[in-house]
ROMILUM-831695 format. One line per 3 residues: number of its first residue (from 1); their letters; for each residue x, y, z of N, C-alpha, C. Coordinates in Angstrom, 1 decimal, padded with zeros to 4 digits. Example, Ala and Ser with C-alpha at 12.3 -4.5 7.8 and 13.67 -1.06 7.14 Angstrom:
BEGIN
1) as) 013.2 -005.7 007.8 012.3 -004.5 007.8 013.2 -003.3 007.8  012.8 -002.2 007.1 013.7 -001.1 007.1 012.9 000.0 007.9
# end
This chain:
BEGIN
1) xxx) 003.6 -052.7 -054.3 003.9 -053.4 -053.0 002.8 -053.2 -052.1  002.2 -054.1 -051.7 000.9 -054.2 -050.5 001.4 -054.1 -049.4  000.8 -053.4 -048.5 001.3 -053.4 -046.9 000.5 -054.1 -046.3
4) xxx) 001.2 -054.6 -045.3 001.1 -055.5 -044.3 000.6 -055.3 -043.3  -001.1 -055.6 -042.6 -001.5 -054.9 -041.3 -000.7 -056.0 -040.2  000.2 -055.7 -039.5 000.4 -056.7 -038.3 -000.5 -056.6 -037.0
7) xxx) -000.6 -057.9 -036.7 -001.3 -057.9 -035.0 -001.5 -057.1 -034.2  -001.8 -055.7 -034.0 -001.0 -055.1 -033.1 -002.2 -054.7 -032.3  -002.1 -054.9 -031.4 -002.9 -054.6 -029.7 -003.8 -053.2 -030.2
10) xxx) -002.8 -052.5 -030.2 -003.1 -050.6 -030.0 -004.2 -050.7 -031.2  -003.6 -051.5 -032.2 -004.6 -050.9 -033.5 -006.4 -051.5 -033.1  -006.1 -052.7 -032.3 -007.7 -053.8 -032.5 -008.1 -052.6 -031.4
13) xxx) -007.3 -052.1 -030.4 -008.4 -051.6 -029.3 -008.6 -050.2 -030.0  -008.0 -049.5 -031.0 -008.1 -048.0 -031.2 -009.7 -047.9 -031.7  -010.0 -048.8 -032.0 -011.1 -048.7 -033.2 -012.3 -048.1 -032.1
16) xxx) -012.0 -049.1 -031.0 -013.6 -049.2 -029.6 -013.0 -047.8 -028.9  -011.9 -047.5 -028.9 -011.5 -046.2 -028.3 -011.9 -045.3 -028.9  -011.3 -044.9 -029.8 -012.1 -043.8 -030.5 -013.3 -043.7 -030.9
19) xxx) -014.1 -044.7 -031.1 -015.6 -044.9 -030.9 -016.5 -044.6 -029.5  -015.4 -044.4 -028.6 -016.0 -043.8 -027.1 -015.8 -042.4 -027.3  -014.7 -042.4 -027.5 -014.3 -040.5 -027.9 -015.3 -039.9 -028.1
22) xxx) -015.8 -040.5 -029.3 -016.4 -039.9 -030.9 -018.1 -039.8 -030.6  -018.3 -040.9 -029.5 -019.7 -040.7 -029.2 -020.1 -040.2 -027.9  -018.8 -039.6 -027.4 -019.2 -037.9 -025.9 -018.7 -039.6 -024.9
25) xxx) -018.8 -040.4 -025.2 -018.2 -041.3 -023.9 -019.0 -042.2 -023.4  -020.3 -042.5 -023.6 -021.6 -042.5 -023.8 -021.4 -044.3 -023.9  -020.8 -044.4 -025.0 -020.6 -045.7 -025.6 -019.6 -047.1 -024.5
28) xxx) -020.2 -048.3 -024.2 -018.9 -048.8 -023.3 -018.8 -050.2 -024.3  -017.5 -049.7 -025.2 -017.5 -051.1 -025.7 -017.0 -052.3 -024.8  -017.0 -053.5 -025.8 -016.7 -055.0 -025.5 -015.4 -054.7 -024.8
31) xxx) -015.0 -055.3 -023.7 -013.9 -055.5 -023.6 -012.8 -056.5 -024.4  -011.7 -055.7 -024.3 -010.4 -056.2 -025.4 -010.3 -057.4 -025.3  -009.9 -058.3 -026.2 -009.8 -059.4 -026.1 -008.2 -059.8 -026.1
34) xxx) -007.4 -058.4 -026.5 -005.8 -058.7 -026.0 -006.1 -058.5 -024.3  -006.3 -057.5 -024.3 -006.1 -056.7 -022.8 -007.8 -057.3 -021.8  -008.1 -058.5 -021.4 -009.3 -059.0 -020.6 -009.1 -058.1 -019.7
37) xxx) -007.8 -057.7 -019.1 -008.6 -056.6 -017.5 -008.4 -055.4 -017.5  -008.4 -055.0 -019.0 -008.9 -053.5 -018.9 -010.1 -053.1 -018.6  -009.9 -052.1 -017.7 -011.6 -051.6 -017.0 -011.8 -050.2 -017.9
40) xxx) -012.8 -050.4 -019.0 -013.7 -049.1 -019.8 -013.9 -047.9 -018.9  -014.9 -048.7 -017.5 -015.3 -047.8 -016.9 -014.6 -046.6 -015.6  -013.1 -046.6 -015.8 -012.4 -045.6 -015.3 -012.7 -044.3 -015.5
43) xxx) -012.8 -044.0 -014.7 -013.6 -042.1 -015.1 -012.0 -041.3 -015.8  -012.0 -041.1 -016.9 -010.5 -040.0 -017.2 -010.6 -039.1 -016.1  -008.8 -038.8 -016.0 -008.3 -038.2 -014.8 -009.4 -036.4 -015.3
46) xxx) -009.5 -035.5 -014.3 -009.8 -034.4 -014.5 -008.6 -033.8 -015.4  -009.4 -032.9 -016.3 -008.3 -031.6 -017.2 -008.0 -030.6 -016.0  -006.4 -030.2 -016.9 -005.8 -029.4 -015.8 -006.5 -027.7 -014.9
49) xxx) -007.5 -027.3 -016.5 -008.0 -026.2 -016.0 -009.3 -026.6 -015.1  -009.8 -027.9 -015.0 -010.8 -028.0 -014.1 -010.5 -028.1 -012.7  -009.0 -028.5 -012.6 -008.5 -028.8 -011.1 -008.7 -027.4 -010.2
52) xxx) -008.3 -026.1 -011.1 -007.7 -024.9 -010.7 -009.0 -024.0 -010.3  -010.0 -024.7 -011.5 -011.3 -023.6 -011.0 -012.8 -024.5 -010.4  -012.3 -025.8 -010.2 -013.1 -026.3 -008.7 -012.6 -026.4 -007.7
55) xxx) -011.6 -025.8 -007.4 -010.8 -026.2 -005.9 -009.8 -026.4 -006.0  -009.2 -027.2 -006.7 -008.6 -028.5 -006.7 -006.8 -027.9 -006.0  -005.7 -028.5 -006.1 -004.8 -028.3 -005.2 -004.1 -026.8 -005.6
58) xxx) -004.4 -026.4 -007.3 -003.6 -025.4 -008.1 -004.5 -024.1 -007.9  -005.9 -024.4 -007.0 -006.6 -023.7 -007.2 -006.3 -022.0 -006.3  -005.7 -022.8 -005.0 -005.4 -021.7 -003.6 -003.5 -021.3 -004.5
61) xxx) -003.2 -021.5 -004.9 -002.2 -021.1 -005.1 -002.3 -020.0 -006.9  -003.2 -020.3 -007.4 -003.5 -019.4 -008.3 -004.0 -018.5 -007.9  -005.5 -018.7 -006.7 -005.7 -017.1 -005.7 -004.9 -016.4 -005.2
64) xxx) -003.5 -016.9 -004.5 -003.0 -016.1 -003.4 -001.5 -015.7 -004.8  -001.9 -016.1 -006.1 -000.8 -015.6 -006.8 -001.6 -014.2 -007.2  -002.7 -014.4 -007.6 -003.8 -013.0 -008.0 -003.5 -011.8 -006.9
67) xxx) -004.1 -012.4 -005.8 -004.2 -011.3 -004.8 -002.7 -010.9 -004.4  -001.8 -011.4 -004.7 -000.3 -010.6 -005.0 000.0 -009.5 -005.9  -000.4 -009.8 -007.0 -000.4 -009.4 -008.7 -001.4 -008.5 -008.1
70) xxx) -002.2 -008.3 -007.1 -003.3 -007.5 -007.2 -002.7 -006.1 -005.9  -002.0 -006.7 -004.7 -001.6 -006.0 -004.1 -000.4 -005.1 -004.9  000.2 -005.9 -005.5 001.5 -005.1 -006.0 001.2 -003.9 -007.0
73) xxx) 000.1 -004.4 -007.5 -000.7 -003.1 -008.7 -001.2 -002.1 -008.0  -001.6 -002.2 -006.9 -002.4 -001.4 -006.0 -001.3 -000.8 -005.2  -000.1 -001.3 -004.9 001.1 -000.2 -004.6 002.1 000.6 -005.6
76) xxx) 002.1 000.0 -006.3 002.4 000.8 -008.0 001.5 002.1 -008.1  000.3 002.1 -008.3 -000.1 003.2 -008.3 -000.3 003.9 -007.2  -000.5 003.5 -006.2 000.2 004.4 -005.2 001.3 005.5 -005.2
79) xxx) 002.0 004.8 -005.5 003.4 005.3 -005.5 003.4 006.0 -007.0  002.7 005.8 -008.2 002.7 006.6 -009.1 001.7 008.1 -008.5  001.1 007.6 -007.9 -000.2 009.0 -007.3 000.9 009.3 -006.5
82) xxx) 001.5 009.6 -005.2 002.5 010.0 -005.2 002.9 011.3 -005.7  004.1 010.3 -006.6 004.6 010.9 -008.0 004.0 012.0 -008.2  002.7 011.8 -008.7 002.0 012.8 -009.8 001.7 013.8 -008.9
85) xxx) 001.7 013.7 -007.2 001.3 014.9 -006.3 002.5 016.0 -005.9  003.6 015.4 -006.3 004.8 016.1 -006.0 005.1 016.9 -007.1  004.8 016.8 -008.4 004.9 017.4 -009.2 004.2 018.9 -009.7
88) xxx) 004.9 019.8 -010.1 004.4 021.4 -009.9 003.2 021.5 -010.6  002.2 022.6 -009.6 000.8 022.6 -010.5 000.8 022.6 -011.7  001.1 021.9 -013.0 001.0 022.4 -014.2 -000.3 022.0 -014.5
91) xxx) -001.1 020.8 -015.2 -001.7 020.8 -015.6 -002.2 018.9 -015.1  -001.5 018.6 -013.8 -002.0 017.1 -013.5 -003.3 017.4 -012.9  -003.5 018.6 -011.9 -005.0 018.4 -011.2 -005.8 018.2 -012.1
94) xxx) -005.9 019.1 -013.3 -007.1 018.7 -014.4 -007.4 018.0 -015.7  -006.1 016.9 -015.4 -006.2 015.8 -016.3 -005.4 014.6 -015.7  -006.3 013.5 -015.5 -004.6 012.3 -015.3 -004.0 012.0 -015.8
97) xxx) -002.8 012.2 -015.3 -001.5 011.7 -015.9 -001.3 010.5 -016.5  -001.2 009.7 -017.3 -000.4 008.0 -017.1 000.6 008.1 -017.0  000.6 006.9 -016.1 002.0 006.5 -015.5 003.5 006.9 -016.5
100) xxx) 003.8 006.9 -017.4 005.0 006.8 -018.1 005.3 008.3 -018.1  003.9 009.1 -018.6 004.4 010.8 -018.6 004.3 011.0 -017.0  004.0 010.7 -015.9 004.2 011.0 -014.4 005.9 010.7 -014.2
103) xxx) 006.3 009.6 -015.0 007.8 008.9 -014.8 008.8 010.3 -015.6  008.4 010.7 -016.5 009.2 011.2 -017.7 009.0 012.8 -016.8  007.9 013.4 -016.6 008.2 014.5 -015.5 009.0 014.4 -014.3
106) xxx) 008.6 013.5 -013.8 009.4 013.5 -012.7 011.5 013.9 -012.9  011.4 012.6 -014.0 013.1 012.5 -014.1 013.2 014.3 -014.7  012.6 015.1 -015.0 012.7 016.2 -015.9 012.5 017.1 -014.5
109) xxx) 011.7 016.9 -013.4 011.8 018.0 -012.8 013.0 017.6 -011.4  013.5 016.6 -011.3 014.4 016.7 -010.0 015.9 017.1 -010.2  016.2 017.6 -011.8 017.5 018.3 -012.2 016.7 020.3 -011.8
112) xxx) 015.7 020.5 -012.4 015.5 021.6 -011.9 015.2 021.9 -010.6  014.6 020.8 -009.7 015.1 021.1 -008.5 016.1 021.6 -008.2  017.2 020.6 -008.1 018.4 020.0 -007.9 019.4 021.8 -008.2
115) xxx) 018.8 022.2 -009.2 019.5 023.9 -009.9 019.4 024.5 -008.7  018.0 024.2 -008.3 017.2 025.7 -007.5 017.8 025.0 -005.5  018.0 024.3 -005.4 018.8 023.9 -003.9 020.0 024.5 -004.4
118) xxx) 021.2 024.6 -005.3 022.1 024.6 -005.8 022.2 026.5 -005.8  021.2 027.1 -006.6 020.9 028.6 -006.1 020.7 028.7 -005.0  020.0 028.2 -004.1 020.1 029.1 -002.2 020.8 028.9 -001.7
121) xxx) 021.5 027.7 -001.6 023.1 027.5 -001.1 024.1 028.7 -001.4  024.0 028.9 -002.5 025.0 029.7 -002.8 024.7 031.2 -002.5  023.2 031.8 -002.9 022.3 032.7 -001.5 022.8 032.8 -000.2
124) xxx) 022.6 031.8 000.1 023.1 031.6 001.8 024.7 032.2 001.8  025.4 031.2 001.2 027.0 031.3 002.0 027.3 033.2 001.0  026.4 033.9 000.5 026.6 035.0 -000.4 026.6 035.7 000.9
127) xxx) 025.0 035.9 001.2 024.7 036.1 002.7 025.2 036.5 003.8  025.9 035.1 004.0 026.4 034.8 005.0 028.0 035.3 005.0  028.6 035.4 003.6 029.8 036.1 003.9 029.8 037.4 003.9
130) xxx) 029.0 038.2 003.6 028.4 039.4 003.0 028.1 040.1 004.9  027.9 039.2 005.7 027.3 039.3 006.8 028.9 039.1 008.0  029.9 038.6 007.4 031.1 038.5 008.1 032.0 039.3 007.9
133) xxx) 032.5 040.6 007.6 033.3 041.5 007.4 034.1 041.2 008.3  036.0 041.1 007.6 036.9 041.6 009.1 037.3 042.6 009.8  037.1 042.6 010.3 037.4 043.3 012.1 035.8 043.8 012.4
136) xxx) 034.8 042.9 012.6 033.6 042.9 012.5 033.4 042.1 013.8  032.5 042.9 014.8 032.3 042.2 016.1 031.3 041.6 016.1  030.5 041.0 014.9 029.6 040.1 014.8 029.5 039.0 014.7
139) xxx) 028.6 038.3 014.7 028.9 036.6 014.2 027.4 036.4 013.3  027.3 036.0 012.2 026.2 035.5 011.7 025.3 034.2 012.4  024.2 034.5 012.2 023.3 033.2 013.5 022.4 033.3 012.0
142) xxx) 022.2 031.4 011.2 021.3 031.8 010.6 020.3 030.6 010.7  019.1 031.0 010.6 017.7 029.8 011.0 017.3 029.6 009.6  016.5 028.4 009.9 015.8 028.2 008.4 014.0 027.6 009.3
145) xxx) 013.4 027.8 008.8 011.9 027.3 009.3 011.3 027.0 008.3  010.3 025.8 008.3 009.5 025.1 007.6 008.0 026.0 007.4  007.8 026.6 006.5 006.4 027.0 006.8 005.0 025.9 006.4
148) xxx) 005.4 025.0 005.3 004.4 024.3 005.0 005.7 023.2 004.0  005.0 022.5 003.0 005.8 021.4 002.5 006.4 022.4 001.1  006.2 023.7 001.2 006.6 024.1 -000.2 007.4 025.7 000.0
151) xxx) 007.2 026.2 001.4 007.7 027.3 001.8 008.9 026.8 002.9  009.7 028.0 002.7 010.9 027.7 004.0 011.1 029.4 004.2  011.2 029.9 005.4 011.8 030.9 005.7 013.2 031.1 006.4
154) xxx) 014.0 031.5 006.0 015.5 031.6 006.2 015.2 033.1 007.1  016.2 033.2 007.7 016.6 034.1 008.8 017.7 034.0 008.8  018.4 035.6 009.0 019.9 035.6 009.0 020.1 036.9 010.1
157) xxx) 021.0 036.8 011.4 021.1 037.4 012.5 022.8 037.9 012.4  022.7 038.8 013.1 024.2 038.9 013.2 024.1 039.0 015.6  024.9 038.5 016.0 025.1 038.2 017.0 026.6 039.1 018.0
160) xxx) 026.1 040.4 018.6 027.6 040.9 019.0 028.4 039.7 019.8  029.9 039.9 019.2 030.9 038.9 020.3 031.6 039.8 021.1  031.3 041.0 021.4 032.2 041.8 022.5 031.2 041.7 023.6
163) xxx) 032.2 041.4 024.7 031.5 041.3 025.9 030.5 043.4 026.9  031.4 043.7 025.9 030.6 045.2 026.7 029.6 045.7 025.7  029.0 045.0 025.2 027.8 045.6 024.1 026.7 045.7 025.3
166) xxx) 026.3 046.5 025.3 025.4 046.7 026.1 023.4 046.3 026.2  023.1 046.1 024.2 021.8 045.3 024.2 022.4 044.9 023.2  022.3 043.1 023.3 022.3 042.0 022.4 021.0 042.4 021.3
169) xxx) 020.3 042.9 021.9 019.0 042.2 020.9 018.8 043.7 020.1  019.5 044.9 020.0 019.6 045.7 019.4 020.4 045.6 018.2  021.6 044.9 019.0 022.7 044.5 017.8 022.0 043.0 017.0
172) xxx) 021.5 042.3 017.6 021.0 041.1 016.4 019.7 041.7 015.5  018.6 042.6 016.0 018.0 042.6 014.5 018.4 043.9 013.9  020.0 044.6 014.2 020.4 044.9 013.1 020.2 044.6 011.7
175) xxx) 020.7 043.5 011.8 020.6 042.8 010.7 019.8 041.4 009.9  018.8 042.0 010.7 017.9 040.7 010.4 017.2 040.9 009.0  017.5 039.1 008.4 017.0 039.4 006.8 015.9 038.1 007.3
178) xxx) 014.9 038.2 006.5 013.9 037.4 006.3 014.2 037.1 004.3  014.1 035.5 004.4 013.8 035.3 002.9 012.9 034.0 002.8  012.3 034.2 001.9 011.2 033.2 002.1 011.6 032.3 000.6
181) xxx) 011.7 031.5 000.6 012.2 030.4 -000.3 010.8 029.8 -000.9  010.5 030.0 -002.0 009.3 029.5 -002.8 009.9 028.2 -003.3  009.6 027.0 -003.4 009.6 025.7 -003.7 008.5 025.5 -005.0
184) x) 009.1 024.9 -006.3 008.0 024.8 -007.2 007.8 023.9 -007.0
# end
């Protein structure tokens, strides 16, 4: 069975088309004899990556997507340096961390925090009842002071409540405790 070439527009002009392709563009064939007002000489539209990296409309909106992507990276690590400064001297000053083991310390050290707030509280109110006996004409007075971001000093007073004590400030550093709370 022989096949049958029919008339067809697309086929007569593909031949001079692809003969433009094929020779860089260079080539301006006859014009079609279906199509008389086809114009050869239309410049093809620009490709999409040339729009973006001469200017073109996609171009400002691919920079200000960068310089996003670029601010956001730059507060990421931030915030992972941070991280890695809050964490106890073990061994970050003399090596960098990456980010995942900075993540994985962290979640590992804020339960051992968490113990050690959990121990002075319970210090304190020990303290502090240890410091209230009944029929005791004192009153516990207790301070806490900041010494730096890793020290706290606690103070515990006892305060006479009878009005005929004759020196307050004999009877409060009675019992004055100093504790100095080490923070790892």
């Amino acid at each position: 069975m022989e096949h049958q070439m029919f008339n067809d527009p697309f086929t007569s002009s593909m031949s001079s088309l692809e003969a433009e392709i094929f020779s860089g563009g260079h080539h301006h064939p006859a014009p079609s004899l279906q199509w008389p007002g086809l114009d050869h000489d239309i410049p093809a539209a620009p490709a999409a990556n040339n729009a973006t990296s001469s200017g073109g409309p996609g171009s400002h909106r691919k920079m200000s997507h960068s310089a996003y992507e670029r601010d956001s990276r730059k507060q990421l690590n931030e915030h992972y340096s941070n991280l890695r400064s809050l964490l106890p001297d073990d061994d970050h000053h003399t090596r960098k961390l990456n980010n995942p083991t900075i993540v994985s310390r962290v979640i590992k050290y804020i339960p051992e925090l968490q113990k050690e707030v959990d121990g002075l509280e319970k210090k304190k109110e020990q303290l502090t009842r240890a410091s209230c006996r009944p029929g005791d004409d004192t009153a516990p007075i207790v301070s806490a002071t900041c010494l730096n971001d890793r020290e706290i000093m606690v103070q515990f007073y006892k305060k006479a409540v009878r009005k005929e004590a004759t020196n307050n400030d004999v009877q409060m550093a009675r019992m004055e405790a100093a504790m100095k709370a080490r923070v790892k």
